[in-house]
MMTF fields as JSON, N, C-alpha, C and O atoms, coordinates in Angstrom:
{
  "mmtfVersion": "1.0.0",
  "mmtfProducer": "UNKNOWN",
  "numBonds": 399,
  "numAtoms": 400,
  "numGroups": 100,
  "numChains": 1,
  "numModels": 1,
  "chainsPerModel": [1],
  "groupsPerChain": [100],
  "chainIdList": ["A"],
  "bondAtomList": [4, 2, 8, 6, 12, 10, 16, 14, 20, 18, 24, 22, 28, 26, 32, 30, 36, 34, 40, 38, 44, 42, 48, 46, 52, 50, 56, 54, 60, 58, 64, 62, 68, 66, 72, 70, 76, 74, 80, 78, 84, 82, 88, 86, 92, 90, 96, 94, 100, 98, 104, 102, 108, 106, 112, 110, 116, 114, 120, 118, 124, 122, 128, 126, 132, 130, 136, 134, 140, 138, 144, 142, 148, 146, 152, 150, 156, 154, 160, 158, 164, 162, 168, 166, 172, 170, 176, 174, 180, 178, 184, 182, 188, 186, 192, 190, 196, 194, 200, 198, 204, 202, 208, 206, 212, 210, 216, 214, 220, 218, 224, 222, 228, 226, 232, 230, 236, 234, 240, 238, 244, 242, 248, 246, 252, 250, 256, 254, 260, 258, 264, 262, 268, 266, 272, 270, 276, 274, 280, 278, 284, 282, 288, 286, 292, 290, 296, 294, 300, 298, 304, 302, 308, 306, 312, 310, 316, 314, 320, 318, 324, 322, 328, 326, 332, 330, 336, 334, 340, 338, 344, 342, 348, 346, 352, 350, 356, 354, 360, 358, 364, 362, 368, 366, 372, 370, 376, 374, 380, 378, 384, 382, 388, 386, 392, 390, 396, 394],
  "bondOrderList": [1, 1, 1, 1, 1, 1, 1, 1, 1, 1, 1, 1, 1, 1, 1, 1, 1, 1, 1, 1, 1, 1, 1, 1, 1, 1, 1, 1, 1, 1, 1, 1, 1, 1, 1, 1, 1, 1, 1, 1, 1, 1, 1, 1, 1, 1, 1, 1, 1, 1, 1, 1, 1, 1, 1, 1, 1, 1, 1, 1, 1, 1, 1, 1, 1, 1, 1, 1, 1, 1, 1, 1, 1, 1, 1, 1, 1, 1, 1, 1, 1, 1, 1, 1, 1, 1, 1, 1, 1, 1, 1, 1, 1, 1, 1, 1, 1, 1, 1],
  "groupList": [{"groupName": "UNK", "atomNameList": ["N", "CA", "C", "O"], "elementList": ["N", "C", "C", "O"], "formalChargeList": [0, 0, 0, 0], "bondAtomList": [1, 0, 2, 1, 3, 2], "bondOrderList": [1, 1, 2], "singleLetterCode": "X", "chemCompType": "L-PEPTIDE LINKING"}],
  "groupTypeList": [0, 0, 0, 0, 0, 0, 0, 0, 0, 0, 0, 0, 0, 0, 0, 0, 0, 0, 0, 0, 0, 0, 0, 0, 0, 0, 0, 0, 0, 0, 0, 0, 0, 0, 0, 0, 0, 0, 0, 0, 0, 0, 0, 0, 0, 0, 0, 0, 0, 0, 0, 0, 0, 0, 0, 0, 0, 0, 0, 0, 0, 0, 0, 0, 0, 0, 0, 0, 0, 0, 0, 0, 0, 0, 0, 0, 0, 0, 0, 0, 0, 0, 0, 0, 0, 0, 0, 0, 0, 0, 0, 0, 0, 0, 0, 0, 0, 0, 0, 0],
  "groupIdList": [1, 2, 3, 4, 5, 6, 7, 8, 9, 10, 11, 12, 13, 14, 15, 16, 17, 18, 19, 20, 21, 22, 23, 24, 25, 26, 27, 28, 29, 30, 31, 32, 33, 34, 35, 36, 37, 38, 39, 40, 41, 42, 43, 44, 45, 46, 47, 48, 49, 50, 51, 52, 53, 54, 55, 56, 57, 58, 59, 60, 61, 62, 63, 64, 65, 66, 67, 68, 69, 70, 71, 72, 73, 74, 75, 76, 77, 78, 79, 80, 81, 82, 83, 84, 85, 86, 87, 88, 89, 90, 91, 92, 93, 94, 95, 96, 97, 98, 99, 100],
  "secStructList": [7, 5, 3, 3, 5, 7, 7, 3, 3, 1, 1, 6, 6, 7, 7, 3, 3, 3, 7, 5, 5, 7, 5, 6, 6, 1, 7, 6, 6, 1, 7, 7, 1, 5, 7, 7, 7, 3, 3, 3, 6, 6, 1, 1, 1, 7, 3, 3, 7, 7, 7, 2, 2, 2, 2, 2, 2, 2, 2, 2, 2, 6, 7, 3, 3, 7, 1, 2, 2, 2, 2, 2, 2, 2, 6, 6, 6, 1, 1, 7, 7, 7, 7, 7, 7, 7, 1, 1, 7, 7, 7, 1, 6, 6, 7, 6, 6, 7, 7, 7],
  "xCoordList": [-5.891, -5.516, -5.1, -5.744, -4.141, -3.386, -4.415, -5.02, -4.41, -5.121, -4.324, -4.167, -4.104, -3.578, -4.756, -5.349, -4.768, -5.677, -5.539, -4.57, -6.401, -6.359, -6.322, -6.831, -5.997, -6.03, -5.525, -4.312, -6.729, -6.754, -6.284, -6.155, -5.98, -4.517, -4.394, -4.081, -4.495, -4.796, -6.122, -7.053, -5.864, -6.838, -8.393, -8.647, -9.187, -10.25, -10.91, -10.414, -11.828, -12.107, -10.807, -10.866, -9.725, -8.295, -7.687, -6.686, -8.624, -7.754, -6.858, -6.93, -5.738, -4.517, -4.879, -5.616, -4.564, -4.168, -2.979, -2.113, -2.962, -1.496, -2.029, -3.134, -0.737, -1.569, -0.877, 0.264, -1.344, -0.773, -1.546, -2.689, -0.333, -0.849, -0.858, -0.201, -2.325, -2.807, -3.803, -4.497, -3.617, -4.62, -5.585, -5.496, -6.94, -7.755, -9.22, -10.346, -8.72, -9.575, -9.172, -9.547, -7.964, -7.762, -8.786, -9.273, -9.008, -9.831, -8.965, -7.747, -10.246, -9.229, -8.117, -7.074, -8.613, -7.308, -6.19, -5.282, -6.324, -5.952, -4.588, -4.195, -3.821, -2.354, -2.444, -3.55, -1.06, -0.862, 0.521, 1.062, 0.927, 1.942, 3.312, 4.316, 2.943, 3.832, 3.387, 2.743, 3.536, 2.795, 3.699, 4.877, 2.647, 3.615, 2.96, 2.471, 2.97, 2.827, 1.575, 0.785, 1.667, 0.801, -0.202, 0.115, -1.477, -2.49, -2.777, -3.348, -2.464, -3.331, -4.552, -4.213, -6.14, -6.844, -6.803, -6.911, -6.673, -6.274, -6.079, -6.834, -4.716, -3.999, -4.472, -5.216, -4.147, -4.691, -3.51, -2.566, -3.393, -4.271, -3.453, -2.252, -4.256, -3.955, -2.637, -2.083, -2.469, -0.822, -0.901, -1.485, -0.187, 0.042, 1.384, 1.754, 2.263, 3.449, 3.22, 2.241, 4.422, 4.667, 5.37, 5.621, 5.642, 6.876, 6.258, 5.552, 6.806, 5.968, 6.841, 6.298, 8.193, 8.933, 8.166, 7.965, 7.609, 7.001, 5.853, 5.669, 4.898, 3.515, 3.639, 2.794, 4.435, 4.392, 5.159, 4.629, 5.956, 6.571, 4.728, 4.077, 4.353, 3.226, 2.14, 1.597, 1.958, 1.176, 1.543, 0.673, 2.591, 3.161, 2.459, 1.872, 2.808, 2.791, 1.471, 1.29, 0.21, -1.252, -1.817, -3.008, -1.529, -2.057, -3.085, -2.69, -4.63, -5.577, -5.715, -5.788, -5.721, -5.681, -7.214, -7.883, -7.733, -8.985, -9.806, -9.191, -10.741, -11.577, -10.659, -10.389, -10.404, -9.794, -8.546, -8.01, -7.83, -6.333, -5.947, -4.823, -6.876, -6.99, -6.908, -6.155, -7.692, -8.087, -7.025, -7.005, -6.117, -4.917, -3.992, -3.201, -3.778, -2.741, -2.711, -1.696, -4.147, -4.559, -4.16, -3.529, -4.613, -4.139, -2.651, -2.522, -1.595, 0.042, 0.477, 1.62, -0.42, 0.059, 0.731, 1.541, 0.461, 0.914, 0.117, 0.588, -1.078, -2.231, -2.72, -2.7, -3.076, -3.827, -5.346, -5.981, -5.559, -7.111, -8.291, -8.268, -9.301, -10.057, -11.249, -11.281, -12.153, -12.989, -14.191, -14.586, -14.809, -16.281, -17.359, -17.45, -18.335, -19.742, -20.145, -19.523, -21.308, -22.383, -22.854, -23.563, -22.709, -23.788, -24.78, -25.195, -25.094, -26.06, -26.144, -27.254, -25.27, -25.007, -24.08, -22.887, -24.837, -24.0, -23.024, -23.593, -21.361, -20.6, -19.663, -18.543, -20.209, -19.505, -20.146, -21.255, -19.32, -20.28, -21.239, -21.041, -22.282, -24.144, -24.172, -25.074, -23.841, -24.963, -26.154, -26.742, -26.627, -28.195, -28.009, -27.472, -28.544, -28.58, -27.578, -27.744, -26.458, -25.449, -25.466, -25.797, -25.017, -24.699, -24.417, -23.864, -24.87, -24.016, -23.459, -22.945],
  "yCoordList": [10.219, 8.944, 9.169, 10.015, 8.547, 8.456, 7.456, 6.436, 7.933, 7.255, 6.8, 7.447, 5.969, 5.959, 5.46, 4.396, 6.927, 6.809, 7.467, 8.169, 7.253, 7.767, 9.442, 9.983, 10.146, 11.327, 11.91, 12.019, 12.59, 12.405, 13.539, 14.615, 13.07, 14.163, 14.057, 12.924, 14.588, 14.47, 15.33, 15.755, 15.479, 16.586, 16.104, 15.156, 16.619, 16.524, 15.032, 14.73, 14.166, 13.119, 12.178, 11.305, 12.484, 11.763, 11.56, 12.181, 10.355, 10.431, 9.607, 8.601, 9.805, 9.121, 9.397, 10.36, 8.862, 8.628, 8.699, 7.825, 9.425, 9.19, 8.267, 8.049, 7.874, 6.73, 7.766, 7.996, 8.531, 9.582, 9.162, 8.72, 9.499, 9.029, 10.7, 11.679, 10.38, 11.816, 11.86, 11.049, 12.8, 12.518, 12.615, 13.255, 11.807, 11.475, 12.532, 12.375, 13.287, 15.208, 15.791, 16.963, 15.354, 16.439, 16.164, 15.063, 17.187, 17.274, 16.455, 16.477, 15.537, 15.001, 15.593, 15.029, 17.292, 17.656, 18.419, 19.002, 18.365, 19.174, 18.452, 17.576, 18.714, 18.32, 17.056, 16.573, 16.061, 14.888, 15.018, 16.102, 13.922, 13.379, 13.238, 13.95, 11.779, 11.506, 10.739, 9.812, 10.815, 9.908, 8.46, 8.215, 7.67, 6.075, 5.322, 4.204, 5.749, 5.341, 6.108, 6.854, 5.663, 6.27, 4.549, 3.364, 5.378, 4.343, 4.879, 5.881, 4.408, 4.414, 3.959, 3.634, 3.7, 2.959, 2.797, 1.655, 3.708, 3.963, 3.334, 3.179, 2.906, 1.689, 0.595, 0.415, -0.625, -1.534, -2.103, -1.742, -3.417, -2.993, -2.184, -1.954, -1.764, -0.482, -0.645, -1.583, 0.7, 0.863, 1.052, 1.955, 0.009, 0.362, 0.518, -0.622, 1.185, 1.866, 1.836, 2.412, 0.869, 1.557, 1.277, 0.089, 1.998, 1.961, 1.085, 1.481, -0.125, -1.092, -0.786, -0.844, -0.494, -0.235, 0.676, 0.255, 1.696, 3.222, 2.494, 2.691, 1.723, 1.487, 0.404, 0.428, -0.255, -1.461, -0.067, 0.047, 0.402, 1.358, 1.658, 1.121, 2.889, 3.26, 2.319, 2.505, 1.534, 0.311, 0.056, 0.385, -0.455, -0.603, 0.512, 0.15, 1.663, 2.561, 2.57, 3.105, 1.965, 2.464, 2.805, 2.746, 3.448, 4.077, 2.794, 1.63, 3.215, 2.33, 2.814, 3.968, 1.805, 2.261, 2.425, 1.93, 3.101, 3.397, 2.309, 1.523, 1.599, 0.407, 0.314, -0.689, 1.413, 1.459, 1.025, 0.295, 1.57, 1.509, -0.313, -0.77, -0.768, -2.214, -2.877, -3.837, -2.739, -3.334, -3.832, -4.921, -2.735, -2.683, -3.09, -3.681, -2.936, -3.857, -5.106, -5.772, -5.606, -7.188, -7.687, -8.715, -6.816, -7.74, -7.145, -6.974, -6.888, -6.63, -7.541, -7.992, -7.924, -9.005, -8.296, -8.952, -7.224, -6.41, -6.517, -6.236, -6.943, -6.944, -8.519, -8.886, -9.087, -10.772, -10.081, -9.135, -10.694, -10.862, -11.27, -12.236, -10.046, -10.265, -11.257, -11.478, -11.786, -12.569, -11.519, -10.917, -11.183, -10.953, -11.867, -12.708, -11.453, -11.911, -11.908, -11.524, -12.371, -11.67, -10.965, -10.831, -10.04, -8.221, -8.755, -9.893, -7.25, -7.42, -8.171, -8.289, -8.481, -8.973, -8.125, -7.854, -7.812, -7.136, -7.797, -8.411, -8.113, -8.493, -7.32, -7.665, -6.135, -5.106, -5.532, -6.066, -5.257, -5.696, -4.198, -3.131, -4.715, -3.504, -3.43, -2.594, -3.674, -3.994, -4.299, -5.052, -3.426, -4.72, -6.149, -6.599, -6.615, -8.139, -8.843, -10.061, -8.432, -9.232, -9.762, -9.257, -10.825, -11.65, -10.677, -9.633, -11.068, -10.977, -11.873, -11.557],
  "zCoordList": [20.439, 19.865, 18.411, 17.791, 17.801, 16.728, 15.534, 15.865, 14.415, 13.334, 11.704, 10.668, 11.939, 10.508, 9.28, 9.103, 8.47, 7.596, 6.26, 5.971, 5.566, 4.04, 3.808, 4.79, 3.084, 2.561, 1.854, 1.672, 1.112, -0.669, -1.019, -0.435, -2.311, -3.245, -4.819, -5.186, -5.4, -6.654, -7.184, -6.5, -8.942, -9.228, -9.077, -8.333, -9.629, -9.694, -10.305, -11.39, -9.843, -10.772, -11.197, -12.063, -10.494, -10.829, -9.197, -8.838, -8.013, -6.543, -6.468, -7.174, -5.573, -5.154, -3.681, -3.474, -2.916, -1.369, -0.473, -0.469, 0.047, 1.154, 2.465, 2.961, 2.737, 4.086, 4.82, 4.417, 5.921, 7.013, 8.273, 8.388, 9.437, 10.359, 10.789, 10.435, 12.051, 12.4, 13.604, 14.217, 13.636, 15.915, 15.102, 14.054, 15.586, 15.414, 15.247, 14.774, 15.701, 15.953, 15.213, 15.264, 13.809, 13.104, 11.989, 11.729, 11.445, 9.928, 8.786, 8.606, 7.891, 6.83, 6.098, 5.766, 5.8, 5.137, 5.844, 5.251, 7.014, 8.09, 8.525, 7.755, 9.664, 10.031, 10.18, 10.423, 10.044, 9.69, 10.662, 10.88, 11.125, 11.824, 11.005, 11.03, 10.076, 8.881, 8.159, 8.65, 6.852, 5.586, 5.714, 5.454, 6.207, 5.491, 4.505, 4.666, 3.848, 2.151, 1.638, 2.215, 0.338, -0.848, -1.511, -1.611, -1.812, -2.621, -3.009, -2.576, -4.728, -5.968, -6.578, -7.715, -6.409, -6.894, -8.415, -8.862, -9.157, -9.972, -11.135, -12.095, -10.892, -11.897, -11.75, -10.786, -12.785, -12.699, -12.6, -13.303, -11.385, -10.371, -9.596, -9.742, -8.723, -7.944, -6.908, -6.336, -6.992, -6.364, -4.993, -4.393, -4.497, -2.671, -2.457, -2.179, -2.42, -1.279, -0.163, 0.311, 0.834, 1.72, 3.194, 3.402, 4.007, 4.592, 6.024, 6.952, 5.763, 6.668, 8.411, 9.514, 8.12, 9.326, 9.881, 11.02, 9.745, 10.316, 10.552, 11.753, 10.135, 10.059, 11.38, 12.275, 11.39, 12.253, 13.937, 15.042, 13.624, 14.57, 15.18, 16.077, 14.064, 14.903, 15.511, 16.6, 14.864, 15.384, 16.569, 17.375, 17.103, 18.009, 19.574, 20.593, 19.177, 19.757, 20.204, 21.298, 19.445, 19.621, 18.876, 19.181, 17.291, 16.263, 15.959, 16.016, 15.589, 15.254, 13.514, 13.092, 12.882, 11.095, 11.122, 12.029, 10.151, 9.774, 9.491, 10.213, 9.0, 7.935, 6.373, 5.713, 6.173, 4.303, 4.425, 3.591, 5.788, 5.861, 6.777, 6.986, 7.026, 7.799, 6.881, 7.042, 5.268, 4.663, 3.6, 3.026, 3.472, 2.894, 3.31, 2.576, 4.519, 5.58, 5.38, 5.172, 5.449, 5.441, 4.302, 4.055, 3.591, 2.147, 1.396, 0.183, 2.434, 2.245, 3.075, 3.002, 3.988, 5.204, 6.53, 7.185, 6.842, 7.66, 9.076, 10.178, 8.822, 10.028, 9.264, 8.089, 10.322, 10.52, 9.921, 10.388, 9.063, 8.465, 9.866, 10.628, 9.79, 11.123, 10.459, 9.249, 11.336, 10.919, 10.525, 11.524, 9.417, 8.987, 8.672, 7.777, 9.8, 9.317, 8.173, 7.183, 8.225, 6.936, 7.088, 8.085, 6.09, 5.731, 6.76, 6.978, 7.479, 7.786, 9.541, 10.061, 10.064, 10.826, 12.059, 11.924, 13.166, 14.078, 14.718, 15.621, 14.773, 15.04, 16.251, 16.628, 16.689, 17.151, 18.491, 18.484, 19.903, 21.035, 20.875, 20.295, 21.66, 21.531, 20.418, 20.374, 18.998, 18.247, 18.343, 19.121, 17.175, 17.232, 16.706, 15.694, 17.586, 16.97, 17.688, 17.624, 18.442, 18.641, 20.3, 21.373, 19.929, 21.198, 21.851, 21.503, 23.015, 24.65, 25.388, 26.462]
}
């Protein structure tokens, strides 16, 4: 399965991010598919790039974005904002705590 997720670049105590999509078994710094965009936390405020045609392409296809890379989507408007509980609250099915 395909992952589109973060991986880091930049010197020491100074990170930048590439958004790369990548089978899901590879190691973070390990082979990558193709980078669709770059994040900066960085700057104020922080820099998001990125190539929404390729991202929505792989999406399409099946690629699942990471938690960091969902989060960024959501707030570019690329992915529908999912509903969150409150901390603390199992919302995943078999959680603890969660409905059946």
């Amino acid at each position: 399965m395909l992952r589109i997720r973060l991986r880091r670049v930049g010197a020491k105590k100074q990170p930048s991010y590439r958004i790369v999509v990548a089978d899901s078994q590879a190691p973070a710094k390990g082979r990558f598919v193709e980078i669709v965009g770059f994040y900066n936390p960085r700057t104020d405020p922080p820099t998001v790039e990125l190539k929404t045609d390729r991202i929505q392409h792989w999406l399409g296809v099946g690629a699942q974005p990471s938690d960091a890379v969902r989060r960024l989507l959501e707030k570019e408007g690329l992915l529908p904002p999912q509903p969150r509980g409150p901390a603390g609250e199992g919302t995943a099915p078999g959680a603890v705590g969660a409905e059946s």
